[in-house]
C-alpha positions in Angstrom: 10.9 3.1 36.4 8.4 0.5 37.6 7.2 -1.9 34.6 4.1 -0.8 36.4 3.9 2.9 35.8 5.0 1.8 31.8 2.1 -0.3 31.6 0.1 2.5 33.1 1.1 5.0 30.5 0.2 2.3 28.2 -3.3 2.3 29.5 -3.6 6.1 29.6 -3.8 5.9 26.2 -6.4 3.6 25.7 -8.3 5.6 28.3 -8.2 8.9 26.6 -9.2 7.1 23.2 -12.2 5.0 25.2 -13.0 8.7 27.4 -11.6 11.5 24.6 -15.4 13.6 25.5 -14.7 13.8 29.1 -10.9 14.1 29.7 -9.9 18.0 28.4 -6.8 18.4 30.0 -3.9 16.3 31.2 -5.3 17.1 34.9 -8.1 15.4 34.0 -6.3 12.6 32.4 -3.4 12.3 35.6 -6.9 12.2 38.0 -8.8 9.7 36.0 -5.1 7.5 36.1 -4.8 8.4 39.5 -1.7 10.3 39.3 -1.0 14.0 40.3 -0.4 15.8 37.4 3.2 16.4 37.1 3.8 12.9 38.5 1.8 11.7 35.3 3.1 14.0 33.0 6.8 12.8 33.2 6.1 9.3 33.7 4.2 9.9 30.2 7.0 11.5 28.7 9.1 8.8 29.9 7.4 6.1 28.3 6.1 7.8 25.2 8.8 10.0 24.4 6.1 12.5 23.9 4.4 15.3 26.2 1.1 14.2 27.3 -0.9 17.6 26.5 0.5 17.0 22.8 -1.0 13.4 22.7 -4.0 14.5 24.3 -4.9 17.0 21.0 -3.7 14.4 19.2 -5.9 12.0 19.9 -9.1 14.0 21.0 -8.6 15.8 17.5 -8.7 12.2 15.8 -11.2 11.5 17.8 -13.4 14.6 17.0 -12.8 14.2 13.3 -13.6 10.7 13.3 -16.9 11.4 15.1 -17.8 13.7 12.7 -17.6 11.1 10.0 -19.0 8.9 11.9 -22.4 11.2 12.8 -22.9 13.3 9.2 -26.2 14.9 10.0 -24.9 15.6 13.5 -24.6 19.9 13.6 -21.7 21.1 14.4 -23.6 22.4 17.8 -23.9 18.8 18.8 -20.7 17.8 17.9 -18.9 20.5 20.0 -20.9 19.7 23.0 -20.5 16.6 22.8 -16.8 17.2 23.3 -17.2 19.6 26.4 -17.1 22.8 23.9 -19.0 25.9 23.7 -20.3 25.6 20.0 -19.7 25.4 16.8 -17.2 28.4 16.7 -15.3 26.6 19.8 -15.2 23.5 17.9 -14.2 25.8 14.7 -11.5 27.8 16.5 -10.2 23.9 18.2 -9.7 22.5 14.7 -8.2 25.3 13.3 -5.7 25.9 15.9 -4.7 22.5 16.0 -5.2 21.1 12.7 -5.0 24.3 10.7 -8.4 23.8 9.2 -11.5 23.6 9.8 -14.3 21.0 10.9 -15.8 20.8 7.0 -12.4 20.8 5.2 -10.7 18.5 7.4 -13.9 16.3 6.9 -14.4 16.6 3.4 -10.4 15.9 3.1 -11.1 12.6 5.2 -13.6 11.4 3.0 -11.7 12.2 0.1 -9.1 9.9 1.4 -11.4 7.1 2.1 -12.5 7.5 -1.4 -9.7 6.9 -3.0 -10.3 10.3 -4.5 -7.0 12.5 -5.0 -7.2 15.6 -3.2 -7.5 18.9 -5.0 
């Protein structure tokens, strides 16, 4: 493999974590890296030792939670759309799929952490 395409991979990361509202899929992620899909999906693999679809939850649901701290009177509404969801039950059904709970526990468990607080 080219050292290239490694230090591309490298930069798809940072990408998704400076894009995470507009990139939704890995198509959109191989496009904006200017890849075909399957050409960036095993490069990714390559490099990362991990599928590019499961680091793209990964970091879009860090992402999402984070922003959610971040912006506390933000609705949920607003939140969701601002990440190319529906609404608030898209953004509930996201979280809860992938993190197995949802938007207000896994925010209320964040700031419990950052507290210093021990978790229930």
């Amino acid at each position: 493999m080219k050292s290239s395409s490694v230090i591309d991979m490298h930069q798809a990361t940072l990408h998704l974590r400076r894009h995470f509202t507009d990139i939704r899929t890995v198509g959109d992620w191989a496009a904006r890296m200017g890849y075909q899909r399957t050409e960036f999906s095993r490069m990714f693999k390559k490099v990362h030792r991990q599928a590019p679809k499961e680091a793209l939850i990964q970091i879009r649901t860090s992402m999402l939670l984070l922003f959610l701290v971040q912006n506390p009177t933000l609705k949920h509404y607003e939140v969701a759309r601002t990440f190319g969801l529906r609404d608030e039950k898209a953004l509930y059904d996201y979280l809860k799929y992938h993190r197995d709970h949802s938007p207000t526990e896994l925010k209320a468990a964040w700031l419990r952490t950052a507290s210093g607080s021990p978790r229930p």
